[in-house]
PyMOL Python script that loads the backbone (N, CA, C, O; Angstrom):
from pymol import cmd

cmd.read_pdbstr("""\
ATOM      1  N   UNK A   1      25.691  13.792  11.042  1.00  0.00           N
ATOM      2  CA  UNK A   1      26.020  12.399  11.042  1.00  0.00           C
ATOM      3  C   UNK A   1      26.492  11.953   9.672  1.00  0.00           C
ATOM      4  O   UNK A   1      27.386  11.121   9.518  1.00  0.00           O
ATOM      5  N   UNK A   2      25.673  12.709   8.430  1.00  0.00           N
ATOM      6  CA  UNK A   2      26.427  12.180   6.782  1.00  0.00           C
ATOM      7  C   UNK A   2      27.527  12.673   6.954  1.00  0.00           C
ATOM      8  O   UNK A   2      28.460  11.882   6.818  1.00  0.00           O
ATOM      9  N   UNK A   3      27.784  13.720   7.211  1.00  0.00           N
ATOM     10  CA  UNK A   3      29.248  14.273   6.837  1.00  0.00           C
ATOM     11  C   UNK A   3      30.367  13.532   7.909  1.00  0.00           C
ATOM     12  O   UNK A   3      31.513  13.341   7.503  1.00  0.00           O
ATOM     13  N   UNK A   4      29.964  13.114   9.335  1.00  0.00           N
ATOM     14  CA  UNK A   4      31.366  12.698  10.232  1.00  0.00           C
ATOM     15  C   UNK A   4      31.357  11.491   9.735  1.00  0.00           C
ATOM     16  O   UNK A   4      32.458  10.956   9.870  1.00  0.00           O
ATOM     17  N   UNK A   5      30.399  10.687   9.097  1.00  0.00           N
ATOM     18  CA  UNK A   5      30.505   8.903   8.705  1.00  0.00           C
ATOM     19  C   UNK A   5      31.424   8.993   7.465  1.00  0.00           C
ATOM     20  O   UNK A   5      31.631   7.882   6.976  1.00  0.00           O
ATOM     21  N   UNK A   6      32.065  10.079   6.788  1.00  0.00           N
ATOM     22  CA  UNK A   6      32.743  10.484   5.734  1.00  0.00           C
ATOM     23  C   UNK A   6      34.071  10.371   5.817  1.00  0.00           C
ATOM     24  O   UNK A   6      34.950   9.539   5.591  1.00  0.00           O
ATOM     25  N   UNK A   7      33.871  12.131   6.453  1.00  0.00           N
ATOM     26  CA  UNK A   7      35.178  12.154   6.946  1.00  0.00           C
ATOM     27  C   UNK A   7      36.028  12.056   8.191  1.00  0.00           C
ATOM     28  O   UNK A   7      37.251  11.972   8.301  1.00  0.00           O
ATOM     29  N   UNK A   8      34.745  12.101   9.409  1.00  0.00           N
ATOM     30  CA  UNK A   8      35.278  11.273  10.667  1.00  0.00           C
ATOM     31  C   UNK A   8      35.360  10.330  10.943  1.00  0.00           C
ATOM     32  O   UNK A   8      35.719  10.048  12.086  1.00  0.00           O
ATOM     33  N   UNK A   9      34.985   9.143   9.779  1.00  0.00           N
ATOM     34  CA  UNK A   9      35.488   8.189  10.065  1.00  0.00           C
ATOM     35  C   UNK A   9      36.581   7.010   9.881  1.00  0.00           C
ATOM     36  O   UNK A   9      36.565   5.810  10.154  1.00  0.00           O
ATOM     37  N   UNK A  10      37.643   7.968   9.234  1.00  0.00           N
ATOM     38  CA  UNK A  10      38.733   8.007   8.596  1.00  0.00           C
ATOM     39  C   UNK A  10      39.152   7.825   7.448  1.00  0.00           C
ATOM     40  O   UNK A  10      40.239   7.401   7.055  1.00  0.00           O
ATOM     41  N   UNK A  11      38.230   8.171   6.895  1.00  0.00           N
ATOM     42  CA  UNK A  11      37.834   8.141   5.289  1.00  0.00           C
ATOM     43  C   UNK A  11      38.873   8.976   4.161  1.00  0.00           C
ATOM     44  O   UNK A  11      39.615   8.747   3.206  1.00  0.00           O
ATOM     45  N   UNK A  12      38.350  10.114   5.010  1.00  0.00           N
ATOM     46  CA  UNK A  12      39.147  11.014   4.463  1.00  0.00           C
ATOM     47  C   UNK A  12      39.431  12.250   6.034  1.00  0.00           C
ATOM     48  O   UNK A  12      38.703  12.138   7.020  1.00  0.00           O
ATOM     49  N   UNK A  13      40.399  13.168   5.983  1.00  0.00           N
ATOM     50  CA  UNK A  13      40.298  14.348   7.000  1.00  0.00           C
ATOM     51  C   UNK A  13      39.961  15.117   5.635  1.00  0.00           C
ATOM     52  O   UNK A  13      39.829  14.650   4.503  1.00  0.00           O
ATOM     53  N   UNK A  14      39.838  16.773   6.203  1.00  0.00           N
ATOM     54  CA  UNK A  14      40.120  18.088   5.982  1.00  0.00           C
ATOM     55  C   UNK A  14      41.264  18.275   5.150  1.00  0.00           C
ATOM     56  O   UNK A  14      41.112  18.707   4.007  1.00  0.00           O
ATOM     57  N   UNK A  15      42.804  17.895   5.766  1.00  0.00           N
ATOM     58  CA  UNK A  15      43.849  18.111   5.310  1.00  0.00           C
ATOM     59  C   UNK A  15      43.928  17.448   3.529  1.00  0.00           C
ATOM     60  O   UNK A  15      44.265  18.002   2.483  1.00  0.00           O
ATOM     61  N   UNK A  16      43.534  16.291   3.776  1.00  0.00           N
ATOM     62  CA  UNK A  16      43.551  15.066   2.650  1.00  0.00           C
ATOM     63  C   UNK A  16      42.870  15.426   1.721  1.00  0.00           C
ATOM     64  O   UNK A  16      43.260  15.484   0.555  1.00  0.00           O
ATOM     65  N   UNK A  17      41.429  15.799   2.248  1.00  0.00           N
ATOM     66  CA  UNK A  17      40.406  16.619   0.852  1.00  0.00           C
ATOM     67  C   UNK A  17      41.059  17.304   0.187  1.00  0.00           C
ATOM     68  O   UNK A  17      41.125  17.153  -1.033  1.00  0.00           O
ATOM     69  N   UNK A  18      41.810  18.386   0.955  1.00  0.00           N
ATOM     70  CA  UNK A  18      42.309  19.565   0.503  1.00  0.00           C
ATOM     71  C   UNK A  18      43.466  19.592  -0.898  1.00  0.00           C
ATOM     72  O   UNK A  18      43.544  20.203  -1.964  1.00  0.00           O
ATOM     73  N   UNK A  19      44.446  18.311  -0.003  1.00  0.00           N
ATOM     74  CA  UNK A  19      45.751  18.212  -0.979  1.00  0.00           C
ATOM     75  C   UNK A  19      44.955  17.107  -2.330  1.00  0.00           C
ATOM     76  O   UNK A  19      45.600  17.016  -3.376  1.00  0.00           O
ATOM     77  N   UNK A  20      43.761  16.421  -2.246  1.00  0.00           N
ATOM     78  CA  UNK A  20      43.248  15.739  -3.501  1.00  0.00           C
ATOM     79  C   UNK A  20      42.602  16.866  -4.519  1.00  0.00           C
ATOM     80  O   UNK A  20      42.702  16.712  -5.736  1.00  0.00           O
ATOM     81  N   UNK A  21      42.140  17.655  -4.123  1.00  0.00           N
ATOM     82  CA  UNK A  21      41.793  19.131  -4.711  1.00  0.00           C
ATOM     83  C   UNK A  21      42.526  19.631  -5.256  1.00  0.00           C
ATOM     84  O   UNK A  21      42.374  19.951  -6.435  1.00  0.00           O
ATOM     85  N   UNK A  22      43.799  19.913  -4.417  1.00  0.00           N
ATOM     86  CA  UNK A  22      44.536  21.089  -4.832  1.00  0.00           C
ATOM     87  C   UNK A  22      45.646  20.608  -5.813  1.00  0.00           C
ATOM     88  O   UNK A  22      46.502  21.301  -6.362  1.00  0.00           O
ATOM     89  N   UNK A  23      45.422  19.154  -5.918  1.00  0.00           N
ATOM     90  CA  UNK A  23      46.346  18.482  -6.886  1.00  0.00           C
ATOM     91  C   UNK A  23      46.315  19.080  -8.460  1.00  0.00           C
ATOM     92  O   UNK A  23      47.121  19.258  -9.373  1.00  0.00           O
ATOM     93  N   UNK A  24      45.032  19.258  -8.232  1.00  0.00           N
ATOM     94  CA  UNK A  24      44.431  19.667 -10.114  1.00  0.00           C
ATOM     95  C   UNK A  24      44.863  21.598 -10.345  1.00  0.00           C
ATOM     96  O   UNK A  24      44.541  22.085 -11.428  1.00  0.00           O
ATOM     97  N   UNK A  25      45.339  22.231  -9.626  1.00  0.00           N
ATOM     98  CA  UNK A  25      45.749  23.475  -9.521  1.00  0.00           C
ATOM     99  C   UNK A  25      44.590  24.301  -9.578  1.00  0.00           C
ATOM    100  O   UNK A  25      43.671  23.860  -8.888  1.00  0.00           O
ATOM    101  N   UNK A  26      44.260  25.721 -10.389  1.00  0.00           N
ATOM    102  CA  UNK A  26      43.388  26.510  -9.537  1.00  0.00           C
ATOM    103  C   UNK A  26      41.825  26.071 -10.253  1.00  0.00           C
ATOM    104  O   UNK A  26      40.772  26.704 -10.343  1.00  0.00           O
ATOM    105  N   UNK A  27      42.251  24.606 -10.727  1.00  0.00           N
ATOM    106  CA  UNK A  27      40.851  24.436 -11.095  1.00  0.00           C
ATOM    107  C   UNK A  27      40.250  23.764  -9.741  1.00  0.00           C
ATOM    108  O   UNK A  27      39.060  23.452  -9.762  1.00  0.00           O
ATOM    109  N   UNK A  28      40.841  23.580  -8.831  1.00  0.00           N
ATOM    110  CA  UNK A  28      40.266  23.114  -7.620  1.00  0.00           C
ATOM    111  C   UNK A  28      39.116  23.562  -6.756  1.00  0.00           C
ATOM    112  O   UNK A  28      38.451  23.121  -5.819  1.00  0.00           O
ATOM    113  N   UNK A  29      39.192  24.664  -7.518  1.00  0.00           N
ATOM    114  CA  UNK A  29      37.813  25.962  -6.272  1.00  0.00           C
ATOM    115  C   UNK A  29      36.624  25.325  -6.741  1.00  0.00           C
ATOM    116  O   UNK A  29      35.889  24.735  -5.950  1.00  0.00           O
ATOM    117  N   UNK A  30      36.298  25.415  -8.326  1.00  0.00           N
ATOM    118  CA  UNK A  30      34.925  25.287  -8.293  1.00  0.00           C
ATOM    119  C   UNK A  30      34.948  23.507  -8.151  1.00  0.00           C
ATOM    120  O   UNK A  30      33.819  23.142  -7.823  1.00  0.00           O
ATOM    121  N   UNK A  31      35.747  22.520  -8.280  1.00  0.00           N
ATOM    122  CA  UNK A  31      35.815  21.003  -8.163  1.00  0.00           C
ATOM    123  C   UNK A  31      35.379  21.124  -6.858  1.00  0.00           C
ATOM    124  O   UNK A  31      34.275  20.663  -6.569  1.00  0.00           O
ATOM    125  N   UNK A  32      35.760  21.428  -6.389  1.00  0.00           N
ATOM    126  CA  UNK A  32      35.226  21.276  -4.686  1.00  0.00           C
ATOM    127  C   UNK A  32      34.111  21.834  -4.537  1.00  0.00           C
ATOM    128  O   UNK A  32      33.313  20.996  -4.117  1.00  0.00           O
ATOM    129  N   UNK A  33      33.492  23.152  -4.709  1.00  0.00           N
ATOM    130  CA  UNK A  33      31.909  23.436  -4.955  1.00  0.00           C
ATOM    131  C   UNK A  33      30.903  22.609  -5.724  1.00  0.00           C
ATOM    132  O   UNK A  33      29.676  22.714  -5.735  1.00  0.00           O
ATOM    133  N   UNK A  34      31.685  21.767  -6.359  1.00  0.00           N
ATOM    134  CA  UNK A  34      30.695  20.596  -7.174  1.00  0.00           C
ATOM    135  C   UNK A  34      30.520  19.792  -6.181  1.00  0.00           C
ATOM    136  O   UNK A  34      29.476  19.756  -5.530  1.00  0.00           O
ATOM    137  N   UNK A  35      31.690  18.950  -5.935  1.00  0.00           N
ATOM    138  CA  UNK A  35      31.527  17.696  -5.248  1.00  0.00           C
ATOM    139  C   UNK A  35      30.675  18.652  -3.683  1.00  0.00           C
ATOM    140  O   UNK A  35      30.048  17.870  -2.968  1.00  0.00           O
ATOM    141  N   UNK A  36      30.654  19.766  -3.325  1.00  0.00           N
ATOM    142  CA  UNK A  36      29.772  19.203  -1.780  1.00  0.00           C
ATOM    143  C   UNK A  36      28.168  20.166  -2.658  1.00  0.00           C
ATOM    144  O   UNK A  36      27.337  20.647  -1.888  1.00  0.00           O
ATOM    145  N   UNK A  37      28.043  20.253  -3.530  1.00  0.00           N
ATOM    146  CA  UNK A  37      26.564  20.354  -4.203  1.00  0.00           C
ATOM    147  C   UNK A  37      25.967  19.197  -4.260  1.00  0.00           C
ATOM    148  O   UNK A  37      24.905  18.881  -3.724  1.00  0.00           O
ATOM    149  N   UNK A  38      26.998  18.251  -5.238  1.00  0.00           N
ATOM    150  CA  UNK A  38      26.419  16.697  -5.595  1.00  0.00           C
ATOM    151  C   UNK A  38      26.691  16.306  -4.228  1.00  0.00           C
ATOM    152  O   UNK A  38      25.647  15.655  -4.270  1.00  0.00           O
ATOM    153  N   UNK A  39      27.152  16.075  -2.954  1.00  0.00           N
ATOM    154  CA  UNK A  39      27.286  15.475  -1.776  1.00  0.00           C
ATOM    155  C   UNK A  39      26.579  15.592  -1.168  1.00  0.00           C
ATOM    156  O   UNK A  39      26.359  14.739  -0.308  1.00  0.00           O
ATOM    157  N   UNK A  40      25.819  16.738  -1.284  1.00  0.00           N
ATOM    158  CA  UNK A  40      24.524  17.513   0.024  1.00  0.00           C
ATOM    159  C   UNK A  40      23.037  17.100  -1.419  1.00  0.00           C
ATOM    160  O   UNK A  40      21.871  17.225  -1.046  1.00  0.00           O
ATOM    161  N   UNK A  41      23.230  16.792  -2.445  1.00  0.00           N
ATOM    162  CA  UNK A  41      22.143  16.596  -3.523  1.00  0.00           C
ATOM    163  C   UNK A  41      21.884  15.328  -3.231  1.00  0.00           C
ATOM    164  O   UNK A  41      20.677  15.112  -3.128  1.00  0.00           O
ATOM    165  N   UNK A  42      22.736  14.189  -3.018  1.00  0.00           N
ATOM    166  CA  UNK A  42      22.492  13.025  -2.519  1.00  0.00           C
ATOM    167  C   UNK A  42      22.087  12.856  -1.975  1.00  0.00           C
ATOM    168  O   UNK A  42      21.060  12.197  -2.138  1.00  0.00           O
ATOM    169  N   UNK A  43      22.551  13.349  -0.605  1.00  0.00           N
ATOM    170  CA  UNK A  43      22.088  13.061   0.869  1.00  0.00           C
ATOM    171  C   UNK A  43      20.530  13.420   1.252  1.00  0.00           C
ATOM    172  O   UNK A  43      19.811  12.904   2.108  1.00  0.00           O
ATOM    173  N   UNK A  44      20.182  14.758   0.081  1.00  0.00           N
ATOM    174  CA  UNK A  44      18.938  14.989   0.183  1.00  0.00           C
ATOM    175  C   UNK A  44      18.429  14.452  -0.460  1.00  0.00           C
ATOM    176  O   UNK A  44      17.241  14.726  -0.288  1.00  0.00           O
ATOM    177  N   UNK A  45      18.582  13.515  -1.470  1.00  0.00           N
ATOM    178  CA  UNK A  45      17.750  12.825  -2.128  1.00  0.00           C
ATOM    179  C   UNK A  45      17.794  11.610  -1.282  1.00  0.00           C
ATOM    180  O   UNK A  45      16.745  11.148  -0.833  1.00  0.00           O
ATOM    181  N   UNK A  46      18.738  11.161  -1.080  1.00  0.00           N
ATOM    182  CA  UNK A  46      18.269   9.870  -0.244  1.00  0.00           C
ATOM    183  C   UNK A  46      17.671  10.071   1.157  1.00  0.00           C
ATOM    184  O   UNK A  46      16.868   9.166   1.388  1.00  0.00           O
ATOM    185  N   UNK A  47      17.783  10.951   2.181  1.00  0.00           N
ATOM    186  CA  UNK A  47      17.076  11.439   3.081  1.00  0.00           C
ATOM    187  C   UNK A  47      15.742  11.521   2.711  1.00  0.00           C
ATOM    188  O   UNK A  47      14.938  11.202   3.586  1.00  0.00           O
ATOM    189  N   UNK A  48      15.311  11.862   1.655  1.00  0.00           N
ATOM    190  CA  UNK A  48      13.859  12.266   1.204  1.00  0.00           C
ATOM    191  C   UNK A  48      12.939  10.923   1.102  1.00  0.00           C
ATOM    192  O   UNK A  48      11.766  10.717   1.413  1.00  0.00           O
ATOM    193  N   UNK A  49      14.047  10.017   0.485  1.00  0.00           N
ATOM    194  CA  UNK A  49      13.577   8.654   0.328  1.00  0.00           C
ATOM    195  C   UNK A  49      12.800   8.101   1.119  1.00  0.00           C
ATOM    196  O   UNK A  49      11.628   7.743   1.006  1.00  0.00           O
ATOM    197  N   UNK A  50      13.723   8.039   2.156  1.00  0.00           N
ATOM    198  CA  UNK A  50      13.795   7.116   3.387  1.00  0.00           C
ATOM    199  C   UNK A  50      12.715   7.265   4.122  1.00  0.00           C
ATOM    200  O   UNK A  50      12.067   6.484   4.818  1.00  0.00           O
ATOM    201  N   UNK A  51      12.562   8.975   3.728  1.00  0.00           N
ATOM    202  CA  UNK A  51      10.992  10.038   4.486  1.00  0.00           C
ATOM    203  C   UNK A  51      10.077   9.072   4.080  1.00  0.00           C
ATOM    204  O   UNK A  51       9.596   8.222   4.829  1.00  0.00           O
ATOM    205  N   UNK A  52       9.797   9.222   2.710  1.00  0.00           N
ATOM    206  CA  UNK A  52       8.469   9.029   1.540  1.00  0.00           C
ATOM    207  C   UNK A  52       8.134   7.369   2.157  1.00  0.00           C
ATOM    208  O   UNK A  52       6.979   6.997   2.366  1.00  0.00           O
ATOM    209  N   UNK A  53       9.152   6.625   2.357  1.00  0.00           N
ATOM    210  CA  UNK A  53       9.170   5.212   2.459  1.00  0.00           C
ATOM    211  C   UNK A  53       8.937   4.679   3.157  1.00  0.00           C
ATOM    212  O   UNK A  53       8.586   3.501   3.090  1.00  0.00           O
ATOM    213  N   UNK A  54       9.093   5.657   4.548  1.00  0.00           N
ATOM    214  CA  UNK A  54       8.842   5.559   5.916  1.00  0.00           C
ATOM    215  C   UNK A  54      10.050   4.127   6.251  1.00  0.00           C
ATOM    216  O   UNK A  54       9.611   3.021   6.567  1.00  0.00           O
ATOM    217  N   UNK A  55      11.439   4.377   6.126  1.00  0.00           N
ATOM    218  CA  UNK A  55      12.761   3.799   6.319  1.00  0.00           C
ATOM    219  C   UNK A  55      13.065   4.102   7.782  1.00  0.00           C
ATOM    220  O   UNK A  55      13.218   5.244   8.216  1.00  0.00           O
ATOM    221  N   UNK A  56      13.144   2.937   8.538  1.00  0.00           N
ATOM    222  CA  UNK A  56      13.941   3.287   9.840  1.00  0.00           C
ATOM    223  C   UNK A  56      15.422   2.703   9.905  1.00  0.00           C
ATOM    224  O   UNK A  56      16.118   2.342  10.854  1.00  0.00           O
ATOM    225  N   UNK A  57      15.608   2.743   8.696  1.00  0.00           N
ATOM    226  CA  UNK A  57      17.079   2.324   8.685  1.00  0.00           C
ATOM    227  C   UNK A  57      17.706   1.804   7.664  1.00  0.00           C
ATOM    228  O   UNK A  57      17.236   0.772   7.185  1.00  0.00           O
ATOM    229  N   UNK A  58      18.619   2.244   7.226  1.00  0.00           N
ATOM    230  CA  UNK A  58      20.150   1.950   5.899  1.00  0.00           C
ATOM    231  C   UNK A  58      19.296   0.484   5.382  1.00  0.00           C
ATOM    232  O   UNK A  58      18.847   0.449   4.236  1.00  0.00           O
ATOM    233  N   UNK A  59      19.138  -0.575   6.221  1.00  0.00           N
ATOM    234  CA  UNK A  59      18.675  -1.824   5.588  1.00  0.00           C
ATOM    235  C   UNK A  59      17.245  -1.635   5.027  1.00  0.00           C
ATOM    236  O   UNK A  59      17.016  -1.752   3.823  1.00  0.00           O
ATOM    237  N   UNK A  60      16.268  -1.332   5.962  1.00  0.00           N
ATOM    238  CA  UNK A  60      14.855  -1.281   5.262  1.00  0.00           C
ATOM    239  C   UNK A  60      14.893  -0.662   4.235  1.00  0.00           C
ATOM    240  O   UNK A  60      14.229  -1.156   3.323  1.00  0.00           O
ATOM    241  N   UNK A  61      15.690   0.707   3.912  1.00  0.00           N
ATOM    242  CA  UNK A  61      15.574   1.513   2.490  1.00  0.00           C
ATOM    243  C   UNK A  61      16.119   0.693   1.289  1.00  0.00           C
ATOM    244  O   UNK A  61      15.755   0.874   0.127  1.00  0.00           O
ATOM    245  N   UNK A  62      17.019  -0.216   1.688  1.00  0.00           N
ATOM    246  CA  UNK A  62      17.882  -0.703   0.888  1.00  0.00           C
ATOM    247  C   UNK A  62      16.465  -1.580   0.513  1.00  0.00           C
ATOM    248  O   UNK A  62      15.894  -1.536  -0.576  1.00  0.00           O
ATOM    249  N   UNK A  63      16.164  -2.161   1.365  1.00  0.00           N
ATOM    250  CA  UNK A  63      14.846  -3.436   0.953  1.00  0.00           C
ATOM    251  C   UNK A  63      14.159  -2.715   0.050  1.00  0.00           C
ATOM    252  O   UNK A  63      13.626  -3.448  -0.783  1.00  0.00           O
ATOM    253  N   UNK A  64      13.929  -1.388  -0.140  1.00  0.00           N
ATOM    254  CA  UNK A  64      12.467  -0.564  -0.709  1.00  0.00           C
ATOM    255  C   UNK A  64      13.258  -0.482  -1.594  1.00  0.00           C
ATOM    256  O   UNK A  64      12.625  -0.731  -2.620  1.00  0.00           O
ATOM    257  N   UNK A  65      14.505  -0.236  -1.890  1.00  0.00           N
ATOM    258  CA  UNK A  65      15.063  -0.088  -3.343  1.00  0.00           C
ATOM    259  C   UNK A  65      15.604  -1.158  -4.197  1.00  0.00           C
ATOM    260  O   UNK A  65      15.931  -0.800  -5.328  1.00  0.00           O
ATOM    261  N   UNK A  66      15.773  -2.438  -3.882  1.00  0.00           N
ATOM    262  CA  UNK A  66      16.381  -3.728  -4.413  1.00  0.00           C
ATOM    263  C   UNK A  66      15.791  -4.499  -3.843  1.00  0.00           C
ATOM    264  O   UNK A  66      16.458  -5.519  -4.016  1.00  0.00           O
ATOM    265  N   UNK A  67      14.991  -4.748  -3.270  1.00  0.00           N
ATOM    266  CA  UNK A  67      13.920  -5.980  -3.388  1.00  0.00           C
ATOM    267  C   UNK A  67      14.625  -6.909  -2.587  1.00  0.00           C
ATOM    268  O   UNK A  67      15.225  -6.797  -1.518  1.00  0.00           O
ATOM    269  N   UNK A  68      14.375  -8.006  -3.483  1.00  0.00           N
ATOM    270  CA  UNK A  68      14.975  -9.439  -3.272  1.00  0.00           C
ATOM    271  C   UNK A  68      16.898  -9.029  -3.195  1.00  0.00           C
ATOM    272  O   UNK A  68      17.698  -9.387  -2.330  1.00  0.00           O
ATOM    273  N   UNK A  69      17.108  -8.313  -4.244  1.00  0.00           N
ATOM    274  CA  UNK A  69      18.593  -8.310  -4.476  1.00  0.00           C
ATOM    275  C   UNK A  69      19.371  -7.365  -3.460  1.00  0.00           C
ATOM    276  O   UNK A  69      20.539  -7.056  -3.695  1.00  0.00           O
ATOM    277  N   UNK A  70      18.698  -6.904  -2.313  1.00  0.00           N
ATOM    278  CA  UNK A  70      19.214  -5.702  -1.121  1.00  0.00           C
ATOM    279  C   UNK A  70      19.889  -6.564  -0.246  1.00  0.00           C
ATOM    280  O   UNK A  70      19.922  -6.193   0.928  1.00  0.00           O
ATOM    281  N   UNK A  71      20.655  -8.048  -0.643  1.00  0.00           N
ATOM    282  CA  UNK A  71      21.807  -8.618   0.638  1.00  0.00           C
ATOM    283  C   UNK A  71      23.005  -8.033  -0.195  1.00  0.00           C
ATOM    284  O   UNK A  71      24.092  -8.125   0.375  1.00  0.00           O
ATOM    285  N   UNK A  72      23.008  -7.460  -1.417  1.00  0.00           N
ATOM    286  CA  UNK A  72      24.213  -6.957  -2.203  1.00  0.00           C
ATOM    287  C   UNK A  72      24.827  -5.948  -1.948  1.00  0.00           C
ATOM    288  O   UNK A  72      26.043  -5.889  -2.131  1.00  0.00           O
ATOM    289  N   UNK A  73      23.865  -4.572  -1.297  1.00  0.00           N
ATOM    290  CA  UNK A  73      23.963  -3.208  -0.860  1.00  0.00           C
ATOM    291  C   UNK A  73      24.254  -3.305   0.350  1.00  0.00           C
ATOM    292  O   UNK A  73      24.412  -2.291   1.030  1.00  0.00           O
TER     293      UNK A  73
END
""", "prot")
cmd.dss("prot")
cmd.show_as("cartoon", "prot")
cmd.util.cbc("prot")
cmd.orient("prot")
C-alpha cells in the first residue's frame, strides 16, 4: 500500500523514476539504492510509530506527533 500510494497513484510510474535517475548518468545505480533504503527506512520508522502509539490512522499519528498543531499535516 506505501509503495502503490507513490507510484500508483500517479505520482510517479516506473518509466519516470527511471528517466529522473538516469538523468545524472552512471551515477544513477547507487542514487537509486539510496533513495529506496531511505524510502523503506521511513516507512519503517513511521510504521513502527504508529505500532508504539497504537495509531489507527494517518490523522491520530499525526495528533501523537503535533499536538495542537496536527490540522497543518
Amino acid at each position: 500500500m506505501i509503495f502503490a500510494s507513490i507510484a500508483g497513484a500517479g505520482f510517479a510510474s516506473g518509466k519516470e523514476i527511471w528517466f529522473y535517475f538516469a538523468g545524472y548518468g552512471w551515477i544513477c545505480y547507487p542514487l537509486i539504492i539510496v533513495a529506496g533504503i531511505l524510502f523503506f527506512a521511513l516507512s519503517f520508522m513511521c510504521l513502527q510509530f504508529g505500532k508504539k502509539f497504537g495509531a489507527i490512522s494517518v490523522r491520530s499519528m499525526n495528533n501523537t506527533i503535533f499536538g495542537k498543531l496536527s490540522f497543518i499535516a
